[in-house]
C-alpha positions as CSV (number, residue, x, y, z in Angstrom):
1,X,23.0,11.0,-16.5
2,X,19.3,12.0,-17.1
3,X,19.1,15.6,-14.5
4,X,16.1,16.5,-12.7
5,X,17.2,19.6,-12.1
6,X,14.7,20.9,-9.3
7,X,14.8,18.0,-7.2
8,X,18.8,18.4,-6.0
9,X,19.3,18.3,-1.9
10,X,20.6,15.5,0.4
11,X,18.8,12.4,1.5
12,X,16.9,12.2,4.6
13,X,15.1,8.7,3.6
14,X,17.6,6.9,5.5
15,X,17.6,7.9,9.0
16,X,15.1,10.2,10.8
17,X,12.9,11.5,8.1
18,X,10.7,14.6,8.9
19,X,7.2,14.3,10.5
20,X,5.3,14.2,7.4
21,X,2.8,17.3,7.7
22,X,3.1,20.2,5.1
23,X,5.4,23.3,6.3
24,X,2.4,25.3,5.7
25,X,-1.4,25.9,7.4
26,X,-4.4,26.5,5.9
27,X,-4.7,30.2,4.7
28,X,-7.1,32.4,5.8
29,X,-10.0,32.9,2.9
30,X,-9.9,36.7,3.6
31,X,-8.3,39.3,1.5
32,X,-6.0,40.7,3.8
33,X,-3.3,38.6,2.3
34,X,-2.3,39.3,-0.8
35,X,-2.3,36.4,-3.7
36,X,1.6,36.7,-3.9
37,X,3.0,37.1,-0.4
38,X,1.1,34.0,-0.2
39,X,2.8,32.1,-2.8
40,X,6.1,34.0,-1.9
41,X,5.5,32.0,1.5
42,X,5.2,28.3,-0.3
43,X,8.0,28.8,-2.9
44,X,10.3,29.7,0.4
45,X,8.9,26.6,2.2
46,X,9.7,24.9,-0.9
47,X,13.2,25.1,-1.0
48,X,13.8,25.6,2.7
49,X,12.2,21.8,2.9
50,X,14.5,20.8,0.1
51,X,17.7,22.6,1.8
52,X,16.7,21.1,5.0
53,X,16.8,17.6,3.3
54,X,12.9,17.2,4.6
55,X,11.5,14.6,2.1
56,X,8.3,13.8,3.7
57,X,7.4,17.7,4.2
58,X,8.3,18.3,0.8
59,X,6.3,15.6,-0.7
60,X,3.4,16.8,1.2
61,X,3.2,20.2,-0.8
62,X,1.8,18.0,-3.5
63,X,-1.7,17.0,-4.1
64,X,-2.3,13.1,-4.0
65,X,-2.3,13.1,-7.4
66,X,0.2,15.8,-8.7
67,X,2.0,15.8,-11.9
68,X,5.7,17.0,-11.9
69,X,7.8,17.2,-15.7
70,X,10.7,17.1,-15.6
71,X,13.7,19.0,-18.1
72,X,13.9,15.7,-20.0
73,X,10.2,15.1,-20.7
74,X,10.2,12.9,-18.2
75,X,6.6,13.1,-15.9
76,X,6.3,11.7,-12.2
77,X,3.2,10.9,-10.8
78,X,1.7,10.6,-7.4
79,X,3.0,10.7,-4.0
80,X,4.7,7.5,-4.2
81,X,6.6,8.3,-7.0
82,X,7.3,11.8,-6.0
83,X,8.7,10.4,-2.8
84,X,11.0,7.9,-4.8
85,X,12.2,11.1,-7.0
86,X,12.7,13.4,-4.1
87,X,14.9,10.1,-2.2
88,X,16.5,9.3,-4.9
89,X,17.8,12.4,-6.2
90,X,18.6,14.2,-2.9
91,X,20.7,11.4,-2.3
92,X,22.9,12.4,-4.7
93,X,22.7,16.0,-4.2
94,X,22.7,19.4,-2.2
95,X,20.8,22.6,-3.0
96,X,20.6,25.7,-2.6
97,X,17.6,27.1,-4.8
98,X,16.1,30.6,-5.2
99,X,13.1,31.6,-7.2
100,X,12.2,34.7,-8.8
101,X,8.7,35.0,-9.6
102,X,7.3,37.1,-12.2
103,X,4.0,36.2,-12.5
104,X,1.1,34.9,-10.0
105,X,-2.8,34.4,-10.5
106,X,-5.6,32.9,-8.6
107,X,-8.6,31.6,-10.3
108,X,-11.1,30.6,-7.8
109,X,-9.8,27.2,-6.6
110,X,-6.4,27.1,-9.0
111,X,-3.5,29.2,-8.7
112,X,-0.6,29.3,-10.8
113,X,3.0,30.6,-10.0
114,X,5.6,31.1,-12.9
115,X,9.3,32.8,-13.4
116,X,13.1,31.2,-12.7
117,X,15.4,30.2,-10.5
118,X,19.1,30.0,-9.7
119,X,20.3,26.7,-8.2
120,X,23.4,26.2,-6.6
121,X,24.9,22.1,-6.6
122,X,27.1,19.5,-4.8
123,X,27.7,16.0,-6.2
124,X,27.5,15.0,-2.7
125,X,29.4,11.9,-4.1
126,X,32.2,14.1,-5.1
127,X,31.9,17.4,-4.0
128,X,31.5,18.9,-7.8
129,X,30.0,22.2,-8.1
130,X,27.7,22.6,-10.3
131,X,25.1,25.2,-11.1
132,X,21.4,25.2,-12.5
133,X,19.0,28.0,-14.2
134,X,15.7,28.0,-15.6
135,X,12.1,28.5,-15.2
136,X,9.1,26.9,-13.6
137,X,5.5,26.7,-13.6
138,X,4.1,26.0,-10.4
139,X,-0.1,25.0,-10.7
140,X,-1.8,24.6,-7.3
141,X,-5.4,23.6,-6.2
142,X,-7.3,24.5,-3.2
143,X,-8.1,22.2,-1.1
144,X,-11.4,21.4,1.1
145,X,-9.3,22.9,4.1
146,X,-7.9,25.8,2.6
147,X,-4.3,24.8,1.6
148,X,-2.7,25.3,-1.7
149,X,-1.6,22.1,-2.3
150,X,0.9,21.7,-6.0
151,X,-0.7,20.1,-8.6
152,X,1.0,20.2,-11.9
153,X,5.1,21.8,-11.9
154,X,7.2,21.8,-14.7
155,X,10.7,22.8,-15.1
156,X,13.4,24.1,-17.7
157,X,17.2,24.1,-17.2
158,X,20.6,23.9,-18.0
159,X,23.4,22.7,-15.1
160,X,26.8,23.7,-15.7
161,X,29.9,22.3,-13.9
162,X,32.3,23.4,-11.4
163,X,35.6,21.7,-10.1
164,X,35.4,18.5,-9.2
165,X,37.0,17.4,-6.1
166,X,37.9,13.5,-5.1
167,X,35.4,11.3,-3.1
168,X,36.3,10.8,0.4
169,X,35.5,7.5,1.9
170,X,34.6,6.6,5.2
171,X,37.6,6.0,7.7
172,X,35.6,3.1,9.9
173,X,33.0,1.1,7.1
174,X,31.1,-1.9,8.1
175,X,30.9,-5.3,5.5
176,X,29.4,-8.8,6.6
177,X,30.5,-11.7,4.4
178,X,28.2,-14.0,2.6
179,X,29.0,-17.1,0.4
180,X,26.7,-18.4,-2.4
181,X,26.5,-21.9,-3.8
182,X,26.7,-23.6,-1.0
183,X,27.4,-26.8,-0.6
184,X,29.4,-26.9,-3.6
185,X,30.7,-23.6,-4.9
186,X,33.0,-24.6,-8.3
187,X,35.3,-26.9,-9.5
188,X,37.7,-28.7,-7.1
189,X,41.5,-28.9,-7.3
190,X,43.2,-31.9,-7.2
191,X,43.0,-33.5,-3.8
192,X,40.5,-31.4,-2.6
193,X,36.8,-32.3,-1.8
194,X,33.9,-30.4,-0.8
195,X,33.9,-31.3,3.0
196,X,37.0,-30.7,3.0
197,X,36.8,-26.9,1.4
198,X,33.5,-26.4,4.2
199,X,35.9,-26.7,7.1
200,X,38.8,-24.7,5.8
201,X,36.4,-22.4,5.5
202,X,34.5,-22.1,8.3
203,X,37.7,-22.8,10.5
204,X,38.9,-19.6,9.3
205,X,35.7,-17.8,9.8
206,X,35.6,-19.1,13.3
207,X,39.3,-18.1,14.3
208,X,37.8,-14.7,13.4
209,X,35.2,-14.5,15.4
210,X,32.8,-14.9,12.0
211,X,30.1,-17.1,13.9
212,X,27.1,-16.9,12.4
213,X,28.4,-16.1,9.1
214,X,25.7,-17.3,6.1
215,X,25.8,-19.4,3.4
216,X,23.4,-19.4,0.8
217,X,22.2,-22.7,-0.3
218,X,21.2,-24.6,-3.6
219,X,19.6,-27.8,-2.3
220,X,19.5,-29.8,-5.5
221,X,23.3,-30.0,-4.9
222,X,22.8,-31.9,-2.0
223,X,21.0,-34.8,-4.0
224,X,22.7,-38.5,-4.0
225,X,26.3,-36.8,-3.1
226,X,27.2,-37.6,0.6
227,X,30.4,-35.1,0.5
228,X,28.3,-32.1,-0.4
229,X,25.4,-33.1,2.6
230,X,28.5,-33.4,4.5
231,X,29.9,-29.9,3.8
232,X,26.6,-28.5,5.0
233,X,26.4,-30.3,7.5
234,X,30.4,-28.9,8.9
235,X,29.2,-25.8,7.6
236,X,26.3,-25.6,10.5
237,X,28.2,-27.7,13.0
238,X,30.4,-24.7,12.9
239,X,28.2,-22.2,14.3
240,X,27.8,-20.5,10.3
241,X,24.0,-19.8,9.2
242,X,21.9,-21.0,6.0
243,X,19.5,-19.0,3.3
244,X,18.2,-19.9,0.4
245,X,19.4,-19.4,-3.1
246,X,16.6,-21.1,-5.1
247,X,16.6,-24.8,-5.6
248,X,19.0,-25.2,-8.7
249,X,20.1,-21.4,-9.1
250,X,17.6,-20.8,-11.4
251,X,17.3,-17.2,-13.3
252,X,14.8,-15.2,-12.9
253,X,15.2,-13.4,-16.0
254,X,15.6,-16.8,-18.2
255,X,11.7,-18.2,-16.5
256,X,8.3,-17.2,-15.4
257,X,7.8,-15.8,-11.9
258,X,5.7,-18.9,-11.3
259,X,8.9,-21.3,-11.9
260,X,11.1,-19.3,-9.7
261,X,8.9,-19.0,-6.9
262,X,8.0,-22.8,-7.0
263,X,12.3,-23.4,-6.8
264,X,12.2,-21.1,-3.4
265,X,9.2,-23.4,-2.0
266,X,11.4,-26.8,-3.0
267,X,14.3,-25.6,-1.5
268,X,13.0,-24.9,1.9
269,X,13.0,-28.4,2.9
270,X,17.0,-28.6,3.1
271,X,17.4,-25.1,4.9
272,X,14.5,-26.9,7.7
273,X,16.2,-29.7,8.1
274,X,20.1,-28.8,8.3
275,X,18.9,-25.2,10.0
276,X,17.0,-26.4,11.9
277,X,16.1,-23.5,14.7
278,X,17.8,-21.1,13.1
279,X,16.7,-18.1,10.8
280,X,17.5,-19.7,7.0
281,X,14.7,-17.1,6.1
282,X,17.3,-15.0,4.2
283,X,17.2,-15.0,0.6
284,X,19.7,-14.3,-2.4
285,X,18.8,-14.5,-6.0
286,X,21.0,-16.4,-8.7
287,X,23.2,-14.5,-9.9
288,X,21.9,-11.3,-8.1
289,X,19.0,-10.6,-10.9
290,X,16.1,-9.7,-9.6
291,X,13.5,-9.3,-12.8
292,X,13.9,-8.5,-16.0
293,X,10.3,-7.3,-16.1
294,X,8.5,-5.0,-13.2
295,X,5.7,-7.9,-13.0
296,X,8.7,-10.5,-12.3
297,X,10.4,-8.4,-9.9
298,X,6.9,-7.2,-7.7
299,X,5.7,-11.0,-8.2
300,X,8.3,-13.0,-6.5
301,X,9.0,-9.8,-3.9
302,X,5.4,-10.4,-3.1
303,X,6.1,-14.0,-2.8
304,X,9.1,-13.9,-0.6
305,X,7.5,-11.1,1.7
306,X,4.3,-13.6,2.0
307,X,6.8,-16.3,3.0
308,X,8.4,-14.3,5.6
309,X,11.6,-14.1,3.3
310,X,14.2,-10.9,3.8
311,X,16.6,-10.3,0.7
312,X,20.0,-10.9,1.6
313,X,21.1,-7.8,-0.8
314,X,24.9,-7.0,-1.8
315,X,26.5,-3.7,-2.2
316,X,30.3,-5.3,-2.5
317,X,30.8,-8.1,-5.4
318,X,34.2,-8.8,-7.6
319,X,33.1,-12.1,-9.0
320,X,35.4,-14.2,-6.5
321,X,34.1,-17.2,-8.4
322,X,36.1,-16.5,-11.4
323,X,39.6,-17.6,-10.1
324,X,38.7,-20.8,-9.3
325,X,38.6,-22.8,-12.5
326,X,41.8,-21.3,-13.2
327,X,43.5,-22.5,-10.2
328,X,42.5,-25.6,-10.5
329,X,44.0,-26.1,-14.3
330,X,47.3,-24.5,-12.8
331,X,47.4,-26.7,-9.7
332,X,46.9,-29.8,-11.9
333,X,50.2,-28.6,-13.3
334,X,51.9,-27.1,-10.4
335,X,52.1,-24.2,-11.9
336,X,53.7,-22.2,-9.2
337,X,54.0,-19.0,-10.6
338,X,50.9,-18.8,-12.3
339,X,49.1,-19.4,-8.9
340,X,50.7,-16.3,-7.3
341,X,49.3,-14.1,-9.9
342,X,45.9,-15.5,-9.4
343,X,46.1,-14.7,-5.8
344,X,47.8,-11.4,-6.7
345,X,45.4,-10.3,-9.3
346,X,42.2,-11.3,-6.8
347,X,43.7,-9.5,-4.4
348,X,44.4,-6.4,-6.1
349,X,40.5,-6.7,-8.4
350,X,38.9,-6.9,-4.7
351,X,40.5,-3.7,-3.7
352,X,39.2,-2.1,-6.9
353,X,35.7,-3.2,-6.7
354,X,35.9,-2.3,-3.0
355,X,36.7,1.4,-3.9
356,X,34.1,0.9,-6.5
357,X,31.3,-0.3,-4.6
358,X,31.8,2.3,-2.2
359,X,31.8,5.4,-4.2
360,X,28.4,4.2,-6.0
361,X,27.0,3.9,-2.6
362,X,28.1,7.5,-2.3
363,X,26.5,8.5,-5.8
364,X,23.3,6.5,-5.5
365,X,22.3,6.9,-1.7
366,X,24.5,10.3,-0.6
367,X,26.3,8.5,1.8
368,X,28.8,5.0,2.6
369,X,26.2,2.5,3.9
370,X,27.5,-1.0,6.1
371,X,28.4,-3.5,3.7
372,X,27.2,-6.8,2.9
373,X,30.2,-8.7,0.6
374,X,29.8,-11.4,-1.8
375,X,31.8,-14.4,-2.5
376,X,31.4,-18.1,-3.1
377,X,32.2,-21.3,-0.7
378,X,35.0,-21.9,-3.7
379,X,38.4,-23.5,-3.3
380,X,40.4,-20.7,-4.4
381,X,38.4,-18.2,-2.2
382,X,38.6,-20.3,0.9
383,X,42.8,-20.4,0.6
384,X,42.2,-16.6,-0.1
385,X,40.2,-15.7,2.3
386,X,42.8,-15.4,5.1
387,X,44.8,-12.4,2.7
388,X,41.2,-10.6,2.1
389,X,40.5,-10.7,5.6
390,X,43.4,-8.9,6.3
391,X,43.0,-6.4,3.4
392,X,39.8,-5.3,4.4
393,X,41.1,-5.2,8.0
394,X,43.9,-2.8,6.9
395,X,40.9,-0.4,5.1
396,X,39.8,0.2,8.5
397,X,36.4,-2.3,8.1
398,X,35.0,-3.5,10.9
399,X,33.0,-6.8,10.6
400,X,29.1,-7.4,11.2
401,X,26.4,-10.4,11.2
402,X,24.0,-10.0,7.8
403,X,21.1,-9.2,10.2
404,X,22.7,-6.5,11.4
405,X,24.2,-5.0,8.7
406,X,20.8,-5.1,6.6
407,X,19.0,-3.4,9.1
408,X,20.4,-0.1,7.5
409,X,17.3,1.9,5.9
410,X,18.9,2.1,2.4
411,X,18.7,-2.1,2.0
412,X,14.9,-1.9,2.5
413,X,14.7,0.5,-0.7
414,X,13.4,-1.0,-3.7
415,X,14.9,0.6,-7.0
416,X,11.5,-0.9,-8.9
417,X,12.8,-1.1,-12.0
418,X,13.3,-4.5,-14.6
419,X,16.6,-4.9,-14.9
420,X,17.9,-8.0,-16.6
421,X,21.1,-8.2,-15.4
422,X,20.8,-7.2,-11.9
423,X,23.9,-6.2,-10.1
424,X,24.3,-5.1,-5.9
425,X,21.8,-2.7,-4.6
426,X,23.5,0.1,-5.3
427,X,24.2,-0.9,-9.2
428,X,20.5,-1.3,-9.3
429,X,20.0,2.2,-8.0
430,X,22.7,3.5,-10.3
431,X,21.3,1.9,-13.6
432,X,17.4,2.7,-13.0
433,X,18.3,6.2,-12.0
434,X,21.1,6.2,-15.3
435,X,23.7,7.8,-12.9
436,X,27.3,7.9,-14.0
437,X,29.8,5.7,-12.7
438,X,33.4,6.1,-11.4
439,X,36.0,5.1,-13.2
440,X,37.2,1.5,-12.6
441,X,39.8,-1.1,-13.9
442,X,38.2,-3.7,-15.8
443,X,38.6,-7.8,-14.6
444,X,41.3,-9.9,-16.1
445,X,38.9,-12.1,-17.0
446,X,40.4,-12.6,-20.5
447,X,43.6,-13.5,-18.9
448,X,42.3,-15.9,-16.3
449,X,40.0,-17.7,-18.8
450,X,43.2,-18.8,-20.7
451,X,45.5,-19.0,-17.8
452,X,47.6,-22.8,-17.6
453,X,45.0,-24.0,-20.8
């Protein structure tokens, strides 16, 4: 995991951030205080503001257009991407830093401040110890005002660990479902049909009070097949929602920005007609890949924002979809046992991916955040669906509408990175930033693939 070793605290990007005005005044131009207690004063504010987990007083120490290098060689520019630095990697940590300086000078309007530090870590994640030493250069400029604002830093350092100590999760979490691929999510079993699939499922939403549950729909699937406009049709009639999910579930990192963007536009009719009044201004992306360059990914954000579009992200996903074809092979041959180990095995990959999916939320934003869970309007998940109820029920989860849920602060960060393969928000967060993940049980994908061939 690439270390910025200076920038370690706790987040404060998602809740009440601090006012945004430096922690220090213009200084008086007389020479009554001395050079150092001066920069004694800002290296103190420094790491108070990043103890106190004070991210917009801490980015305003910088110059509009400071340059911070990192240990790696790595160089951050600006105060937007300080902010992003400072938020995303007090999310993940806590300090406590002190600075011995050995060497100050002023030179008219520049200033320079150089020596080591001692840092002391937690993997907030984890509650690992760890500790960090080195040495910094600190250049600053004067401003019209009088204030020493940074303009160039650069740090050395090596972190060493302590003991490691076992994430703790949250004892009451939050999770709304969603369902891609709607109206016509998979294969079908025998006797089965989509309609038919719809009203299981929402049936079983409703007898759990999941009203107003979304859907996200594919409106190409709806052409010249009176079962699927059917299903959607149940789907609404039950009190569930709509959003979009592009036209034909198109990739983004297989086609030009301009394609994709013209798929959202030829969906909307469908979400209009069968949503009628409702918000269907909710959107997911195929296959949950955003951009697999930066121009992609800020074009068709751009796009959806212009549209009045929110993105319906994830932050729980076990690939529900992959049981399905399987069950139907082992229903066409009543293979009894074989179906209790698909439900078994879904079962016990959605309490893995759960735990997963949790502790990276813990590693890439500092804390659990409410949940938004996907899974596909499938045959196998809707006969499932009652058991995962009642698992997440018995991890203490309580269960919320999408709107509510995504009106957390941490689902309106933006890792900005290309990233072909996508993933939830916080494997987005977790691969840009090239933080480690937990350790995790692989799918039985291999198994299921083959299973009653």
């Amino acid at each position: 995991m690439r270390r910025l070793v200076l920038l370690a605290g706790v987040i404060g990007a998602f809740g009440a951030l601090a006012s945004g005005q430096s922690s220090h005044d213009a200084y008086p131009a007389d020479h009554n205080v001395a050079v150092g207690d001066i920069f004694a004063t800002l290296r103190g504010d420094w790491a108070r503001n990043l103890h106190d987990k004070k991210i917009d007083a801490s980015v305003a120490e910088y110059s509009t257009d400071a340059e911070f290098f990192d240990p790696g060689g790595n160089t951050v520019r600006g105060t937007t991407e300080l902010r992003q630095l400072f938020a995303t990697i007090t999310a993940t940590y806590d300090s406590d830093l002190t600075f011995t300086s050995l060497q100050v000078g002023e030179f008219g309007e520049l200033a320079y401040d150089a020596g080591s530090y001692q840092e002391a870590l937690v993997l907030r994640a984890t509650g690992k110890h760890q500790h960090s030493s080195g040495t910094y250069l600190t250049v600053y400029k004067r401003g019209s005002d009088g204030r020493w604002l940074i303009s160039e830093q650069s740090w050395t350092g090596v972190v060493s660990d302590g003991a490691e100590t076992i994430a703790q999760l949250a004892a009451h979490p939050v999770v709304a479902l969603t369902f891609d691929d709607l109206p016509a999510a998979g294969s079908l079993p025998p006797g089965q049909n989509r309609n038919k699939v719809a009203a299981a499922l929402a049936a079983e939403l409703k007898a759990n009070h999941l009203e107003g549950t979304y859907g996200f729909v594919n409106a190409v699937k709806l052409e010249s097949d009176p079962d699927a406009q059917q299903a959607l049709h149940t789907w609404v009639d039950a009190g569930m929602n709509i959003g979009s999910h592009t036209w034909s579930h198109i990739s983004l990192s297989a086609n030009p920005a301009e394609a994709f963007e013209h798929e959202i536009a030829i969906n909307e009719p469908a979400l209009a007609e069968y949503g009628e009044t409702r918000d269907w201004h909710w959107f997911r992306y195929p296959f949950l890949w955003e951009g697999d360059t930066l121009d992609k990914r800020r074009a068709v954000r751009a796009y959806l924002r212009d549209r009045g579009y929110r993105i319906a992200q994830v932050s729980l996903d076990f690939e529900d979809y992959a049981w399905n074809d399987a069950y139907g092979r082992c229903m066409g041959k009543e293979d009894a046992q074989a179906i209790e180990w698909l439900k078994q095995s879904y079962l016990d990959t959605a309490t893995e991916y759960i735990r997963l999916g949790r502790e990276e939320q813990q590693i890439a934003f500092g804390h659990e955040i409410p949940n938004v869970m996907l899974l596909h309007a499938t045959a196998f998940t809707t006969l499932m669906l009652p058991d995962l109820l009642e698992l997440l029920q018995k991890q203490g989860f309580r269960f919320a509408g999408l709107d509510e849920v995504e009106q957390d602060p941490a689902y309106a960060l933006d890792p900005d990175a290309a990233l072909k393969y996508g993933g939830t928000l916080p494997d987005q967060f977790m691969d840009s930033r090239k933080l480690k993940y937990p350790t995790f049980k692989p799918k039985p994908f291999e198994r299921i693939k083959h299973l009653c061939e």
